[in-house]
N, C-alpha and C positions, 0 to 999 in steps of 0.2 A: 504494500500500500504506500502510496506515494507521498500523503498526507496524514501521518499521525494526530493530527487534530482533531480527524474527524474519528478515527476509529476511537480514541479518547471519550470524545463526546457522546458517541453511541454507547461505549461500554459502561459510562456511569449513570448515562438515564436511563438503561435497559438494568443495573444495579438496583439501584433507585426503586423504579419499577417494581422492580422483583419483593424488593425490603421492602415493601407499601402493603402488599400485598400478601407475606410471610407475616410480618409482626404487627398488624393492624386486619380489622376484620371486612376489612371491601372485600374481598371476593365471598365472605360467608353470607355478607347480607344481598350482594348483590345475586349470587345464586340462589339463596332462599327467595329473593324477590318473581327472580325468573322459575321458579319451581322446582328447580333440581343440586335441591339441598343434600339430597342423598350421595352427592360428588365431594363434599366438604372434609369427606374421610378421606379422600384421597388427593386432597391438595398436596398434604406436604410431601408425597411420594416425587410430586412437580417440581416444586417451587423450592426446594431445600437445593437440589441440584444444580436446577435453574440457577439460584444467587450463584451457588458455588461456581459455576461457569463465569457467568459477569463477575465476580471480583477476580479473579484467576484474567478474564480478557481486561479488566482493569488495570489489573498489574502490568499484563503485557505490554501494554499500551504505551503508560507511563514510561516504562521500560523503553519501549520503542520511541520514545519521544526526545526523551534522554538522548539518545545515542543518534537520533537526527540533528537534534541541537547541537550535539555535540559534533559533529558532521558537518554542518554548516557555519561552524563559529572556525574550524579548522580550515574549511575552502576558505571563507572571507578572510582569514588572517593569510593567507598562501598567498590571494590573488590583489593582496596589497601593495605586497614586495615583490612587482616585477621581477624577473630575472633579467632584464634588458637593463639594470642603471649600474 
């Protein structure tokens, strides 16, 4: 991926997302709304993994970001110092 920013930003609001929905009861209610409560046993079989993905693409991320930065702070500093003077 060419742009870590973006894989960044998807990975913390699909995080986000995930924790919303793990540790707070929107999906209990919103599925008993729509009828099928009988699914609520089987969230965290979902959604425990689910996080564990997005904080794991999280990290990579981050990771990945790091070492672009760092990537581009090494060309800018290269392509300061001509080799021509």
């Amino acid at each position: 991926m060419q742009k870590p920013k973006a894989l960044l930003r998807v990975s913390v609001i699909g995080t986000v997302l995930v924790a919303l929905c793990c540790f707070t009861p929107i999906l209990v209610i919103l599925l008993g709304t729509v009828g099928l409560a009988a699914l609520t046993g089987y969230l965290d079989y979902v959604l425990f993994p689910a996080l564990a993905f997005f904080i794991g693409l999280t990290l990579y991320a981050i990771w990945r970001k790091k070492q672009f930065d760092a990537c581009r702070v090494d060309n800018s500093g290269k392509s300061r110092n001509s080799p021509h003077e």
